[in-house]
C-alpha positions, 0 to 999 in steps of 0.5 A, spaced: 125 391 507 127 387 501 130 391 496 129 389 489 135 392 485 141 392 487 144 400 487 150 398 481 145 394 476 140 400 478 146 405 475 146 401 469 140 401 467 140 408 469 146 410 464 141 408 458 136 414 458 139 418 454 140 426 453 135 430 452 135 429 443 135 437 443 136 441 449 134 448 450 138 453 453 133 457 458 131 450 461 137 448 463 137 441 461 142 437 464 143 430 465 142 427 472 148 423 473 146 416 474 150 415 480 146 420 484 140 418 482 141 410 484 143 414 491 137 418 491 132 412 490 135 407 494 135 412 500 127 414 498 127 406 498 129 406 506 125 412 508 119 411 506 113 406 505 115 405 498 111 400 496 105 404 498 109 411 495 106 417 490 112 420 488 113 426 484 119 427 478 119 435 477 122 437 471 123 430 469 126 431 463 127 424 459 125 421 465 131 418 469 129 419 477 122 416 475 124 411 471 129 408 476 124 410 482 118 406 478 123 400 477 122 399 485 116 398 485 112 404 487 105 405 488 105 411 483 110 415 480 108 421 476 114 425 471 112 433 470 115 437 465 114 443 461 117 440 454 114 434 451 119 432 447 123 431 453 117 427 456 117 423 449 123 421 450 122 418 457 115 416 455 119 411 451 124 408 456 118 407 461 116 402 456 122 399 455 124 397 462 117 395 463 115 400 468 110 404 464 103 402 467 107 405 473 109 411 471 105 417 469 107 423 465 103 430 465 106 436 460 105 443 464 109 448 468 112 447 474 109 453 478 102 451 475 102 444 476 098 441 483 097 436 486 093 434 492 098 429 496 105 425 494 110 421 498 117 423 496 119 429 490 125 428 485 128 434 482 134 436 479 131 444 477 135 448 473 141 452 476 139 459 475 144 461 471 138 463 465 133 465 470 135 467 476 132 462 483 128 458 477 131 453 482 128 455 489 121 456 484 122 449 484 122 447 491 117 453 493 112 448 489 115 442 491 114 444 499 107 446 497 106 439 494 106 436 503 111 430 501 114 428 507 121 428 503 124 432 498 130 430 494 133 436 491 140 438 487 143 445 486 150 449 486 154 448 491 155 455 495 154 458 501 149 462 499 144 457 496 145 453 502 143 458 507 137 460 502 134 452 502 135 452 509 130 458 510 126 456 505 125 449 507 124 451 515 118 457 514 115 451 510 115 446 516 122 442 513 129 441 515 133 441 510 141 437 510 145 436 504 145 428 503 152 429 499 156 434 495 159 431 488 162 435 482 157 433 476 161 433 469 157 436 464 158 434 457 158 440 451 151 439 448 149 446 449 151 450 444 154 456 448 159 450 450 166 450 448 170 445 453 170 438 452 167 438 459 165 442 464 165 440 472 159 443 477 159 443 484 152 441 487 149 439 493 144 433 494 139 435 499 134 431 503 129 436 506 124 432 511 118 434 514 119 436 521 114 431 525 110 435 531 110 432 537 107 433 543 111 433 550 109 427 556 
């Protein structure tokens, strides 16, 4: 399989998509940082078969995972969010690097958004902090959506993990942790004070588990 970007100029067209220009508190909108997100749609890249994939961003924000993942060349990527001026934004870039004709952006809330099939889903939900589990809701739906792979980052914790790992397993997935990784937040909310604020989170690859029958 040839790749079509290499991983560090990936991260670099990344890092040009910006903060969300107005970031509401109770959407926890936090950037994904571009390092994550390089290693997130390379791993997807070997994974499936990405040239035939339909792949999901949740809460997409101004875009970052599906702008990198449409830059490898997909067959589809669709970017959902509740916040259309996030959606403009990413709307924007799309057009920018070229991959706008991949990619499609629907407004809607998670919980009501459907869709009969995807490949892969990428997410970075929202932490809980405002809206207690707002980042298992997040995942319930993605597990709904029958992608044979999920991406999914959260606070790193032991409760978390036992949670995500029950979760994922009643719906027929194995979850594991790709990585763990401190994300430094910049003081763009207004509830902010220090100049920098480190989070412990968790990259989880949650796979679904393939039926086999015994010879």
């Amino acid at each position: 399989m040839v790749i079509n970007i290499r991983k560090s100029v990936l991260e670099r067209i990344i890092e040009q998509i910006p903060l969300h220009p107005s970031p509401k508190v109770e959407l926890e909108q936090y950037l994904t940082p571009s390092e994550i997100v390089a290693e997130v749609v390379f791993d997807l890249y070997l994974s499936v078969e990405y040239s035939d994939a339909i792949i999901v961003d949740l809460g997409c924000g101004t875009g970052r995972f599906a702008i990198a993942a449409a830059l490898m060349k997909p067959q589809h990527v669709i970017c959902v969010d509740v916040d259309y001026e996030a959606l403009e934004v990413a709307i924007r870039y799309s057009k920018k690097f070229g991959v706008r004709e991949t990619v499609d952006f629907i407004q809607a809330k998670i919980p009501s958004f459907n869709l009969r099939k995807a490949t892969a889903v990428l997410q970075n939900p929202p932490f809980g902090v405002h809206k207690r589990h707002a980042d298992i809701m997040f995942l319930e739906k993605a597990l709904e959506l029958s992608a044979e792979i999920i991406y999914s980052i959260h606070k790193s914790n032991k409760a978390t993990r036992e949670l995500i790992a029950k979760v994922s397993n009643e719906k027929g997935y194995q979850a594991s942790i790709m990585l763990t990784k401190n994300i430094v937040l910049p003081p763009f909310m207004k509830h902010h004070f220090k100049i920098k604020h480190k989070v412990l989170v968790d990259v989880y690859k949650i796979v679904k588990k393939r039926s086999f029958v015994e010879i």
